[in-house]
N, C-alpha and C positions, 0 to 999 in steps of 0.2 A: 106654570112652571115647565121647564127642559129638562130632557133627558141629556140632553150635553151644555157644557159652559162656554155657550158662544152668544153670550150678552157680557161685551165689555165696558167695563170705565175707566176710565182714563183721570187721571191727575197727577198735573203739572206740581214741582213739589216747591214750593214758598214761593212760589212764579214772581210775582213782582220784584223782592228783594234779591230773588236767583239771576232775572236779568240785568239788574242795577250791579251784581257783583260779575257776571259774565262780560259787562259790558266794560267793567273798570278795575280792571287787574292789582291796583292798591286794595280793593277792598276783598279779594277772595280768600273765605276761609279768616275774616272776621264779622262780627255781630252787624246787621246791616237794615234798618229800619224804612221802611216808607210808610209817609201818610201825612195828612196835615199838619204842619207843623205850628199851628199857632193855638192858642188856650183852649179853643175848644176841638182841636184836633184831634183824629184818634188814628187808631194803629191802621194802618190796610191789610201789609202783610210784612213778616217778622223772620229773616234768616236763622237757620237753624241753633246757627251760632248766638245770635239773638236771643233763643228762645230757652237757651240755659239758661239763662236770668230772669225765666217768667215772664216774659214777654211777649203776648201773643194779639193777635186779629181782634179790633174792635174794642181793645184798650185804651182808657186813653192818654193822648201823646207824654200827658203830666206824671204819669204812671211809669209811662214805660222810661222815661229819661231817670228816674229816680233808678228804677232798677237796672238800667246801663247808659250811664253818664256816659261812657265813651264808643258809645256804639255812634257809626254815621249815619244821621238823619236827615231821608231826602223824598223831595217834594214828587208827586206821582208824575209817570211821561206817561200819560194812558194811551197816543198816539204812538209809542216805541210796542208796549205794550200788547195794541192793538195788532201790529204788524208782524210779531211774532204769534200772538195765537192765527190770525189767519195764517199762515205756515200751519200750525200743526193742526189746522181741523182741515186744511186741506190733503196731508197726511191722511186723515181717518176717512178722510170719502171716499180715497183709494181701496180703502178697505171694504166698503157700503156704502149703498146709497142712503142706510137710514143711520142717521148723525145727530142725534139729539144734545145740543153743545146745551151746559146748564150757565156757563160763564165764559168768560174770554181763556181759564186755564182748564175746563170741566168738560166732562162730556159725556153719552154712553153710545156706543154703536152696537149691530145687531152683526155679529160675523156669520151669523146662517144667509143672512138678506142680500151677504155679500159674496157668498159661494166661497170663502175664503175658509171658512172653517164648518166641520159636523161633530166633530170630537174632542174628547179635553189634549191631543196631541197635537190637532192642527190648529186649534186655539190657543194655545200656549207658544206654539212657536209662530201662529200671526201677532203674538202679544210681544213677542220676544223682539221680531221685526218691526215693530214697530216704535217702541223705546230702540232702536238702534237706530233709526230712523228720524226718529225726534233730536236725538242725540247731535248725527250729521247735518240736521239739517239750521238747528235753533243753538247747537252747544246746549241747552237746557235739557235737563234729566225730570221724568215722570215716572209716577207709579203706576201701575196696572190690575186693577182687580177683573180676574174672570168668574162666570159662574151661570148659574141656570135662571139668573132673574137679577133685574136692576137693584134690589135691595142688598140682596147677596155680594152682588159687584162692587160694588161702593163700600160694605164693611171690605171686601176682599184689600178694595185698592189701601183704603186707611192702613189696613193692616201692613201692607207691602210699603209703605213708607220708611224712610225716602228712598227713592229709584229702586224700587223694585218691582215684581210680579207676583202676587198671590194668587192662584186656582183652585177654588172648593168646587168638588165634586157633588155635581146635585146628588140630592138623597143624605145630604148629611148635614142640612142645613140646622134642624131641631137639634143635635147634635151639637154643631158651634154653637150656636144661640143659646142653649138653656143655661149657662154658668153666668152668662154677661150681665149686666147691668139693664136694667131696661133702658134707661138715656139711650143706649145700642139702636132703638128702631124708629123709624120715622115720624115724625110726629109727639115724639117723647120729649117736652124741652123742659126747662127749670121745674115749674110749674107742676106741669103732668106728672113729672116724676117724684115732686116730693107728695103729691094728693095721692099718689100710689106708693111711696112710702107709710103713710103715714096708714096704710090700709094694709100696710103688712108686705106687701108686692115689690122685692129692688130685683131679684133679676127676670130673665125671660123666662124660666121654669115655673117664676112663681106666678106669671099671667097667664100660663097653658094651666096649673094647676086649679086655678081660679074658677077659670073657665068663661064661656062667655055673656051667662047671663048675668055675672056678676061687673064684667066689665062694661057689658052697657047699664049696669045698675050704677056705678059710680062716675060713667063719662058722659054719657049717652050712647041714643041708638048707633050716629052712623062712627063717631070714634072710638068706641068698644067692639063693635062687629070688626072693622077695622083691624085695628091693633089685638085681636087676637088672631084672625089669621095672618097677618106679620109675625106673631110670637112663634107660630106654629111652623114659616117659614115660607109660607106662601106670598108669594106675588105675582101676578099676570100682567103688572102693567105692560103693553111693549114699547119700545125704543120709538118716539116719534119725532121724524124729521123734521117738521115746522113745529117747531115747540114760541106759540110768541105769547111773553110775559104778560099778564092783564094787568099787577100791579107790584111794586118793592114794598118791604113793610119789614121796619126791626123792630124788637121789643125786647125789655128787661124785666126779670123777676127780681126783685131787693129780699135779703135777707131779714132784714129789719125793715116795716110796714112804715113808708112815709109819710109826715105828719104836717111838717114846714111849710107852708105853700111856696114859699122863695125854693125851696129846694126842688120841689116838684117842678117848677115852673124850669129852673137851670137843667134838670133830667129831661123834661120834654123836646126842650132846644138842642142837648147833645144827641138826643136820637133824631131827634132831624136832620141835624150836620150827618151822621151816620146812615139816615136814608139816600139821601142825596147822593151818598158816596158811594151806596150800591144804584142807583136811579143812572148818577154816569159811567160807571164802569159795565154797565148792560148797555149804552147808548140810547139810552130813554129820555124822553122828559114826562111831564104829564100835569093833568088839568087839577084832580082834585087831589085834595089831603084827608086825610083819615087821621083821627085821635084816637088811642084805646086805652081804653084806663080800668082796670080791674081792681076792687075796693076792697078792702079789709074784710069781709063777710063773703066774696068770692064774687058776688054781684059784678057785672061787668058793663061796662058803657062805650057806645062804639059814636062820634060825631065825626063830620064831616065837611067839608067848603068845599064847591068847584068853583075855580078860578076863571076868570075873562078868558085865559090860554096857557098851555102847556107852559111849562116851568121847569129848570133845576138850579134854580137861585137857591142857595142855601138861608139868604134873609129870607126871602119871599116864606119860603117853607117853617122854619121857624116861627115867624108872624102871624101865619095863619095857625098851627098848630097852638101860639098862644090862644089865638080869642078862641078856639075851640076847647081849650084848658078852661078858660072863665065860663065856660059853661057850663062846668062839672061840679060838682060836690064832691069835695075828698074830704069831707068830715071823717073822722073815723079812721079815716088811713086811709096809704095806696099799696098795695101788693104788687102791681104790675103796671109799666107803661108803655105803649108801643104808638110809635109813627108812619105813616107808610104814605103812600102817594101811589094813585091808580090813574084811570084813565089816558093809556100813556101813551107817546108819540116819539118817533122816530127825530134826531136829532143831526143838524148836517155833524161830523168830525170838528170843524173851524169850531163852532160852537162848544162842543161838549167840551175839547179842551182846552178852549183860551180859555174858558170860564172854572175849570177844574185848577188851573195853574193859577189863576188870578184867586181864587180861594185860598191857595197854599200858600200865597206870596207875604210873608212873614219874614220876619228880619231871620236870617240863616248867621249864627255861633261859628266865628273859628273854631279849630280845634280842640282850644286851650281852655275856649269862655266855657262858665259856670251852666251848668245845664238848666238849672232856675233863672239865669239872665238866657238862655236862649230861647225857652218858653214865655218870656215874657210878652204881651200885644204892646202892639208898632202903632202910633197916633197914625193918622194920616198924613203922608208926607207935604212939605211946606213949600218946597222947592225944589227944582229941576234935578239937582244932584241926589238928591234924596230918593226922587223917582227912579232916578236910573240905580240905585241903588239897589233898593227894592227889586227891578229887575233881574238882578242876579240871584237867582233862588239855587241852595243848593243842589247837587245833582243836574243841573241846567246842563245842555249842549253847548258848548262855545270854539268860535274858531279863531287863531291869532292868523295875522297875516304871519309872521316870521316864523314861530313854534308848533305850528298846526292844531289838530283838532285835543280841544281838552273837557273838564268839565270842570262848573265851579262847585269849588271846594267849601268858601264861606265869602261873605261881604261885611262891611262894617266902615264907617268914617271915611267914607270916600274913595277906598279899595274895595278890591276883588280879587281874592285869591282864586288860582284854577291849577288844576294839577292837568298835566300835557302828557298825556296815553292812550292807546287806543286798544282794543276787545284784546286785538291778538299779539298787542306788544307785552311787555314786561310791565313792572309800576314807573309812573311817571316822575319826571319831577314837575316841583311847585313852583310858581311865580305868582308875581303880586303885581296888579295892574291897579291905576287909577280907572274909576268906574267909567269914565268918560273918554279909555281910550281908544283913537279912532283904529287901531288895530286890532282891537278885539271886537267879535259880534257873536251872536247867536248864532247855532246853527242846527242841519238837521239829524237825528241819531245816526252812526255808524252801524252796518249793520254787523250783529253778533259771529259772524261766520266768514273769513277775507274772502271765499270764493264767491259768497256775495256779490262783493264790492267789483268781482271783474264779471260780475254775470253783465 
C-alpha cells in the first residue's frame, strides 16, 4: 500500500457504443447497442442511454432488443476500435513507463514510476490532464479512479462514472469498503457471493469481522487469506507493464440448478460465442479450450482439448466445448458453466477482424422492422445478390462516389440504406441504394477528431 494516490485507472466510459455514437452524429445522446447481431449474439457494450432500459455487457442480443426495440444495433469495428485505444494508451505512457492496459478501453498506470505525481494534488491534477487529454485527442470521455493500490483505483474509477475523477485518500480504504457489498472485491463473482451469503457475510465489514480463519474455513487456503486482506484494504500488487494474458474464460452462475441437457448444451455454446468475443477483442487466438462445469453439490469439473492450432473460430470453439460437455455428468443439476480458451497466440489484425465481422454478418432490420424479425438467423445466402447483401452489415463504413462518406443504416431485398455524415458534421441524411451499386463501396473509418484527418 501507498502513502499517496498515484496508482491510476483509467476507464473509457461505454467505449464501443461511445465511439459508434462519436462517430455518427444521428445517434448522439440515443440508446446505442454493439455486438453480435444474430441468435446467438450478445451484448459487447450498451450506451448509457441504452442502459436505462437494462441493458447491459454480456446480455443477450434477444434480451436486450426486447428491452429496446428501438435502440440501433450495430455490428463491432474492432479495427476503428483498436485505433482509438492505441491513442489513449499512448496518452498514458506519457504519463509512465509502467502501463498496465487490462483491454483495449482499461488500464492502470503508476504516476510515482513516472515522476508525474508524489501527492493526492499532483495526482489529481495528472488525472485531470489527462481526461482533458483523452477528450482532445479521441472526442471520447473516461473515468479516472486514483488511490494508493490497484484495487482502490478501480472501485475509485467505477465510482467516478461516467467522465469523471474519484480520489480516495490512502488510509481510508477499511472505511469506504466496510458498508459495500462484498461482490465490491476481486475475486467475489455470483458464486462466492452468495456461499458467503448464505454464511451470513454480504458486506465487507462482515468478512473483516469473520476474520480469517474462518474465511479460509469456507473458501480455502489461498482464496480466504486473499480475500480477507482485500477486505481490510490491502493490496501490494504493482502496476506491471508487460501484463500478457495466458488465457480468456467467461462463466455463468444460474439461479435455478440446470437439469435439461438441450439446455445445458445451448448455455455452453453461448459462452463460447461470449469467449471468443473477449479472445478477439484482446487480439488473441489460442490452441486449447477448457469446459467448467460446477454441479449441484458444489463439486466441480474442469476438461479440456488442445487443438492441431490456435483458433478464434466461434464453430470450432463451440464444437469442441460440446464433446467436452459429453463427457460430463450433470445428473443432478448444473450450478455453474464456464468456457475459456488458453494457450494463446497473437493474431495478425486482417484476421481477427474479417473473422469478427463475418461472425456478425446477419441480416441488419431497417428501422421500422419488428425487432423479432431482426433477430432472426439468415440461411445461407443462394445467390450473388444475396451475398452482397449480406455485406452490408449495419454500422459498416461506406463511401458513395457522389454523397461521400456514410454508414449503413440497414439492408433488406436488394437495398441498402446509408445515412451520409461524418464525426464532425451535423446528422446526415438517408439514401437508399441497390446493393450492387457500382457507386457505393466499403471504406475505411473516418477518424473521430477533423484534425486527424489533416494530420
Amino acid at each position: 500500500m501507498r502513502a499517496a494516490p498515484t496508482i491510476l485507472h483509467l476507464d473509457m466510459d461505454a467505449f464501443f457504443a461511445a465511439a459508434e455514437q462519436a462517430s455518427k452524429p444521428s445517434l448522439r445522446g440515443k440508446p446505442v447497442i454493439v455486438g453480435g447481431l444474430g441468435p446467438r449474439g450478445v451484448v459487447a457494450t450498451a450506451s448509457y442511454e441504452a442502459r436505462r432500459f437494462g441493458v447491459h455487457s454480456a446480455m443477450p442480443m434477444g434480451q436486450a432488443r426486447r428491452l429496446a426495440p428501438n435502440a440501433a444495433y450495430l455490428v463491432p469495428r474492432f479495427a476503428f476500435y483498436r485505433s482509438i485505444s492505441d491513442q489513449v494508451m499512448e496518452l498514458l505512457r506519457r504519463l509512465s513507463p509502467l502501463v498496465e492496459p487490462l483491454s483495449l478501453d482499461e488500464a492502470f498506470v503508476d504516476l510515482e514510476a513516472g515522476g508525474v505525481a508524489d501527492d493526492g494534488a499532483s495526482a489529481r491534477a495528472a488525472g485531470e490532464q489527462l481526461r482533458g487529454d483523452i477528450l482532445a485527442t479521441t472526442g471520447l470521455t473516461g473515468s479516472v479512479g486514483l488511490a494508493g493500490s490497484k484495487m482502490i483505483a478501480k472501485i475509485a474509477s467505477e465510482e467516478a462514472k461516467p467522465d469523471g475523477l474519484v480520489l480516495i485518500e490512502p488510509g481510508t480504504e477499511r472505511e469506504l469498503l466496510g458498508p459495500r457489498s462484498v461482490r465490491i472485491l476481486p475475486g467475489v463473482g455470483p458464486a462466492t457471493g452468495e456461499h458467503l451469503r448464505r454464511a451470513g457475510m454480504t458486506t465487507v465489514a462482515d468478512l473483516v469481522e469473520a476474520g480469517e480463519d474462518e474465511l479460509v474455513r469456507l473458501l480455502g487456503r489461498a482464496h480466504g487469506a486473499s480475500l480477507y486482506r482485500m477486505a481490510q484494504g490491502y493490496d501490494d500488487r504493482p502496476v506491471v507493464a508487460e501484463r500478457d494474458a495466458k488465457s480468456v474464460s467467461v462463466e455463468d452462475t444460474f439461479d435455478v440448478d440446470l437439469h435439461d441437457r438441450v439446455r445445458i448444451r445451448i448455455e455452453v455454446e453461448r459462452l463460447a460465442d461470449r469467449c471468443v468475443g473477449r479472445l478477439r477483442a484482446s487480439g488473441h487466438s489460442g490452441r486449447t479450450i477448457v469446459l467448467k462445469v460446477r454441479r449441484y453439490d458444489f463439486s466441480t469439473l474442469t476438461r479440456s482439448e488442445t487443438l492441431r492450432g490456435p483458433t478464434d473460430d466461434p464453430g470450432v470453439v463451440r464444437e469442441a466445448a460440446g464433446r467436452l460437455l459429453e463427457a460430463v455428468d450433470t445428473t443432478g443439476g448444473v450450478r455453474l458453466l464456464g468456457v475459456g480458451v488458453s494457450g494463446l497466440a497473437d493474431y495478425t489484425q486482417e484476421d481477427l477482424f474479417a473473422q469478427a465481422e463475418a461472425e456478425a454478418s446477419e441480416r441488419p432490420a431497417e428501422e421500422e422492422a419488428a425487432p423479432e424479425e431482426a433477430a432472426e438467423a439468415v440461411a445461407a445466402p443462394s445467390t450473388a445478390t444475396e451475398t452482397a447483401e449480406r455485406g452490408w452489415m449495419p454500422g459498416r463504413d461506406v463511401r458513395h462516389a457522389v454523397y461521400g462518406a456514410g454508414w449503413v443504416q440497414g439492408s433488406g431485398v436488394g437495398r441498402v440504406t446509408v445515412r451520409f455524415e461524418e464525426p464532425w458534421s451535423g446528422p446526415g441524411r438517408v439514401r437508399t441504394f441497390s446493393v450492387d451499386d457500382p457507386e457505393l463501396e466499403p471504406s475505411e473509418p473516418l477518424p473521430l477528431v477533423r484534425g486527424d484527418a489533416a494530420a
